[in-house]
C-alpha positions, 0 to 999 in steps of 0.5 A: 414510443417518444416517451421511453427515449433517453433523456436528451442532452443538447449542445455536448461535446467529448469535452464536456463528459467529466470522468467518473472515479468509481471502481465497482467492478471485479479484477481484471485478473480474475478472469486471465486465466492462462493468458485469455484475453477478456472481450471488451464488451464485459468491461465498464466503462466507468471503472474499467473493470469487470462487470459487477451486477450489470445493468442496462440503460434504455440505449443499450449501454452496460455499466455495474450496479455500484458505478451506475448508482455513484454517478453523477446524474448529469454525466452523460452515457459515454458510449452514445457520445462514442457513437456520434460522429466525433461530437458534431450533429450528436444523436439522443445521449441518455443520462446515466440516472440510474432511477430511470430507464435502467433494469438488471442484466440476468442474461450478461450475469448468466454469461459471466458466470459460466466464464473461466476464473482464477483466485485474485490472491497470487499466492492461490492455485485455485481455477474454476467457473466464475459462480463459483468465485465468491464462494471459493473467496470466502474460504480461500487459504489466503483471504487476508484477515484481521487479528482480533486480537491485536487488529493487524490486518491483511493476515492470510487466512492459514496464517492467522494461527502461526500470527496469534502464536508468534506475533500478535501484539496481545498484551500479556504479563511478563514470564518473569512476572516483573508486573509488566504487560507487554505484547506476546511478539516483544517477550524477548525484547522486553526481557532484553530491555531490563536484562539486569532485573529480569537476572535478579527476578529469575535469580530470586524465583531460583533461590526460592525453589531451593530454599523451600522446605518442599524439596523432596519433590524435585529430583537431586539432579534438578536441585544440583542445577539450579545451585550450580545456575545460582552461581553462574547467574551471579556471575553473569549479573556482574558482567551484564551490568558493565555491558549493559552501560557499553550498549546503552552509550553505542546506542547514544553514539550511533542516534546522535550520529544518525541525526548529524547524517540526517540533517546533511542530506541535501534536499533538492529545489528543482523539481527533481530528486534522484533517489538511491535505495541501496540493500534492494535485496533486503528490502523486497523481501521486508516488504514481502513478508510484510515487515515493511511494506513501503519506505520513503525517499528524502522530501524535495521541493519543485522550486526554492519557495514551492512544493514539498514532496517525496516519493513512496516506494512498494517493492512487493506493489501496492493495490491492484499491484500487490504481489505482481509489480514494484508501485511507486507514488509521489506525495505531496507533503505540508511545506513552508510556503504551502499558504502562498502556493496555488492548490490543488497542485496540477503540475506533470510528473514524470517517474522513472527507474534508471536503466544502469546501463543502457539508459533503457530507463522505465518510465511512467508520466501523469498530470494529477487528478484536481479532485483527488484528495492526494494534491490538495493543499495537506491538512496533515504531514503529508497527503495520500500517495498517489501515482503508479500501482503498475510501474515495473513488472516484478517478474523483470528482476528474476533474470538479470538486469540492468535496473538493479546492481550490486544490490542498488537500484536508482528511482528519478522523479521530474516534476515539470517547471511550468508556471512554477515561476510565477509562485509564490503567488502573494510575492506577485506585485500587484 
């Protein structure tokens, strides 16, 4: 029998058991139907969601397939640690290789089966048992897709239609035929663009139906029309010219006065930045149509010579939040001193949503992760955001509140100051 035992690991501590970043498992929301709890046993550890696939290890532990195949072979089973007695006198830990000692869980996948479960899109009524979950997902009316057309992805499926018919970025020619190729969605701005040739092409297709030596085929009252159009488009020509150079210099003002705003914005150096997004309203509604579904604040710097960042903001949440809570990251952006600074960055970060009122502020604090992509130095303008999906529930802004005024609301980001002195490193005596 000593043979089939786990591997043993000797001299280990809690310390010692690097986390996994894998999430293999379903959604957590999938099965909180009606407010039902899930029991923690149908959780994995590594990824803290459902179990996906389950398998067993020798010891007795439950992980999904996907985690247990992507774990590192020398990372240990954390619930044999959890069982020892606080890491010392530690009894026989197994090693999560999933090549040995490890088999399927039929019995668990039979259980989860028969649990209760809901569609994970929020815009879904379906309910039913779990087996019949991924057969419902593949023909749920608000599976996001991709237009293959134009390739806009997250499309609902029943929405799919309506995007090809209105707004697909399908090239197409001109209605005018001006010899343009544009996108089926911009018709209007593109006649707009060249109101002035459009007018002149629409008046020559005119001129040419009523010239032509076929007129018998359309009716006096058609004809009377079109003569009576010939005139007015004369005339309308005249004036859009002369508006057309109004609009172009309004344009020109109102750019270079954008320009003259932008550059006096001041940035902050202090590792802090207090943001202020103003037309809330307006905003959540773009980011939940899609319009726009994310929008930054103005870059800020920890300290005089250190890092760049900013925030990023998902009014209609991001990920795991999407639909259900405001999501808001910080991004490390490329900097000036970004060669003198120490990566990946490590300093805390606290983010907040000021209460205007009662100082009942939402706050949410996290050290970042030194493995994750997002706080490397950046190789390009700016890293993958990274912060909290789950910051603010959206349900809280249906009631008053005191968090979003007069159509404003005020996000803060503290970044702590700790060590920050001694950079830039290479201005360090020696």
């Amino acid at each position: 029998m000593a043979e089939s035992l786990p591997e043993p690991v000797q001299n280990l501590s809690l310390e010692d058991v690097e986390p996994i970043q894998v999430q293999g498992g379903y959604p957590l929301e999938i099965f909180q139907t009606d407010g039902n709890k899930i029991d923690k046993n149908l959780i994995c550890s590594i990824c803290n969601l459902v179990f996906r696939d389950p398998m067993q290890r020798e010891c007795g532990h439950r992980f999904c397939q996907v985690c247990l195949e992507n774990a590192d072979t020398h990372t240990t089973c954390t619930h044999c640690l959890a069982e020892s007695d606080e890491g010392t006198n530690l009894p026989t830990v197994s090693m999560l290789n999933p090549k040995v000692n490890c088999s399927p869980d039929y019995f668990l996948r039979k259980e989860l089966d028969r649990l209760p479960a809901q569609c994970i899109y929020p815009q879904c009524n379906w309910k039913g048992k779990f087996r019949t979950y991924k057969q419902h997902c593949l023909n749920c009316d608000w599976l996001p897709l991709e237009c293959s057309r134009c390739h806009t992805k997250d499309i609902p499926c029943k929405l799919l239609e309506i995007h090809r018919k209105d707004a697909c970025s399908e090239m197409i020619p001109c209605p005018l035929d001006c010899g343009s190729q544009i996108p089926q969605k911009m018709v209007s701005e593109h006649l707009q663009q060249d109101l002035c040739g459009h007018l002149l092409k629409l008046k020559s297709l005119v001129n040419s139906a009523m010239n032509s030596g076929d007129n018998n085929h359309y009716p006096t009252e058609l004809m009377e029309k079109l003569s009576k159009m010939d005139r007015m488009l004369g005339v309308f020509q005249a004036d859009m010219v002369k508006f057309t150079q109004l609009l172009v210099n309004e344009i020109k003002e109102r750019e270079t006065l954008a320009i003259k705003v932008t550059k006096m914005m001041p940035e902050s150096y202090n590792g802090i930045l207090v943001w202020r997004v103003d037309d809330f309203e307006k905003r959540r509604q773009d980011a939940i149509s899609g319009t726009c579904t994310s929008i930054y604040s103005s870059p800020f710097y920890t300290n005089n010579f250190g890092y760049k960042m900013c925030l990023r903001l998902y009014l209609n949440g991001d990920g795991i939040g999407k639909g259900k809570t405001i999501s808001l990251f910080i991004v490390v952006m490329q900097g000036q001193y970004d060669a003198v600074l120490m990566w990946p960055f490590k300093q805390k970060v606290t983010l907040m949503m000021l209460d205007q009122v009662e100082s009942k502020h939402i706050i949410d604090t996290f050290r970042p992760d030194s493995k994750s992509s997002s706080f490397q130095r950046p190789e390009n303008k700016m890293n993958i955001a990274s912060g909290c999906p789950l910051f603010f529930q959206i349900e809280k802004l249906n009631n008053p509140n005191n968090y979003v005024r007069n159509n404003t609301a005020f996000f803060k980001v503290i970044v702590d100051q700790t060590g920050l002195e001694k950079m830039p490193i290479n201005f360090m005596p020696s």
